[in-house]
N, C-alpha and C positions, 0 to 999 in steps of 0.2 A: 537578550532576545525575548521579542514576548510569546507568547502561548496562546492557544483557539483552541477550542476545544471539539474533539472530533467525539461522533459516537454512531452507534446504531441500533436498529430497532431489532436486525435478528439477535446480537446477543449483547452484553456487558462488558465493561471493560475487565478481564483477568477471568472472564470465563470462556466456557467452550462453544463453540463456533459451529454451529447445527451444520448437520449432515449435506444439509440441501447444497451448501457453500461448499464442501470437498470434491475432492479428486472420487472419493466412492460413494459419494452423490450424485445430482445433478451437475457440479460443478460451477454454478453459475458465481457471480461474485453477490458479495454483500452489499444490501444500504448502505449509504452512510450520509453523515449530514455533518456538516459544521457549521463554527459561529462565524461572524463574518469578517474576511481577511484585511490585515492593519493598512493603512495607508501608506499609497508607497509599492503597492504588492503590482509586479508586473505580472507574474503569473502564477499558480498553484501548481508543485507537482505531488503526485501521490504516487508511496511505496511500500509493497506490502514485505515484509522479510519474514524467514525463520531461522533465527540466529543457532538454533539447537541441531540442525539436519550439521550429517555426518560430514565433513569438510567444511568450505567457507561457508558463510551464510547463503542461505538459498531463495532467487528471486521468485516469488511468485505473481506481484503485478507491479508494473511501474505505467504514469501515466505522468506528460509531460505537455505543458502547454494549455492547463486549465483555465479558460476563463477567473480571473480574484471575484468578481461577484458572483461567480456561483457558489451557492447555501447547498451540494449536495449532490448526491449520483442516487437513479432508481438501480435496484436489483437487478446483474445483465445484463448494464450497459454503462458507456464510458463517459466520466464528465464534459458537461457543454465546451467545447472547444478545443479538450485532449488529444493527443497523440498516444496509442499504444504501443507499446513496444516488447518484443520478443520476452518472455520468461523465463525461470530456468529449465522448463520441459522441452521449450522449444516453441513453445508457441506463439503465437501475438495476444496481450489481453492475459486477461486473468485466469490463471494455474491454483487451484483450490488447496489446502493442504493433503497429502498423502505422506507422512511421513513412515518409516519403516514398519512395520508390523513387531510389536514388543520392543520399540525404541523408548518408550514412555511418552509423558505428554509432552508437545513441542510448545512454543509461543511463537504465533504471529506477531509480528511489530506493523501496524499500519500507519504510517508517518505522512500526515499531510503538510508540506513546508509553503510558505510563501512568499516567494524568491524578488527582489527587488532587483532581477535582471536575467531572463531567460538563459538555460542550461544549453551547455554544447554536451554532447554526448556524441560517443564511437557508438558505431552499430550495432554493436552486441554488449551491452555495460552489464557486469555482473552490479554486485550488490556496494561493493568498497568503491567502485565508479563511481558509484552517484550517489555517497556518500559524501565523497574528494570532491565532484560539485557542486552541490548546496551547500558545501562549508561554511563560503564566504559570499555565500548571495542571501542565504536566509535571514528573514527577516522575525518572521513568528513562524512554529511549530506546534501541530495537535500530534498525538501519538495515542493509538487504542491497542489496545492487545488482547488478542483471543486464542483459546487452545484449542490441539486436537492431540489426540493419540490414536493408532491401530493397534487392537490387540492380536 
């Protein structure tokens, strides 16, 4: 499989993830940008996980049905031709980190895949959902990871 490389301008990859971007911030979502997707790519999807929150992994944005040439999403809003879909808060769109207060630091996984055949998904996909379907449609993957903890 090959690899594109995702990143952003509010933080680094394996650092922490400014306030502006949580649940006790603003909440808004992150930049990001990537490199441009392989040939082949029918569509881009983007998932942001916390593998460390207390049970399964916990969704905090999934977006499905990205235009492959687009290079990126602005701050607080959702890529050129995506689909949002519900989170683990419940909401549509992107749920910021808020992890337990003195659970220690979490990691975000922000996974951008690019699928060489559009995703079925049930209405409500937790996290192992769509995982089981990009399995076998992906074609290249970016992954950035950023932290947060409450004290």
């Amino acid at each position: 499989m090959t690899a594109f490389q995702l990143t952003s301008t509010a933080f680094a990859d394996h650092t922490e993830i400014p306030r502006r971007h949580t649940g006790e911030g603003e909440d808004v979502s992150p930049p990001l940008t990537w490199t441009a997707a392989p040939e082949g790519t029918a569509e881009l999807l983007l998932l942001c996980e916390d593998p460390d929150a207390p049970g399964p992994a916990f969704l905090h944005w999934l977006v499905t049905g990205i235009d492959p040439w687009t290079g990126g999403v602005e701050e607080g809003r959702v890529p050129h031709g995506g689909r949002s879909w519900p989170n683990g808060f419940g909401r549509l769109g992107w749920g910021g980190p808020m992890p337990p207060p003195g659970h220690g630091p979490h990691r975000y996984f922000f996974h951008l895949y690019a699928l060489a055949q559009p995703v079925l998904l049930r209405e409500r996909p937790d996290v192992n959902a769509v995982h089981s379907a990009v399995r076998h449609r992906q074609i290249a993957c970016g992954t950035l990871v950023g932290t947060y903890q409450r004290f």
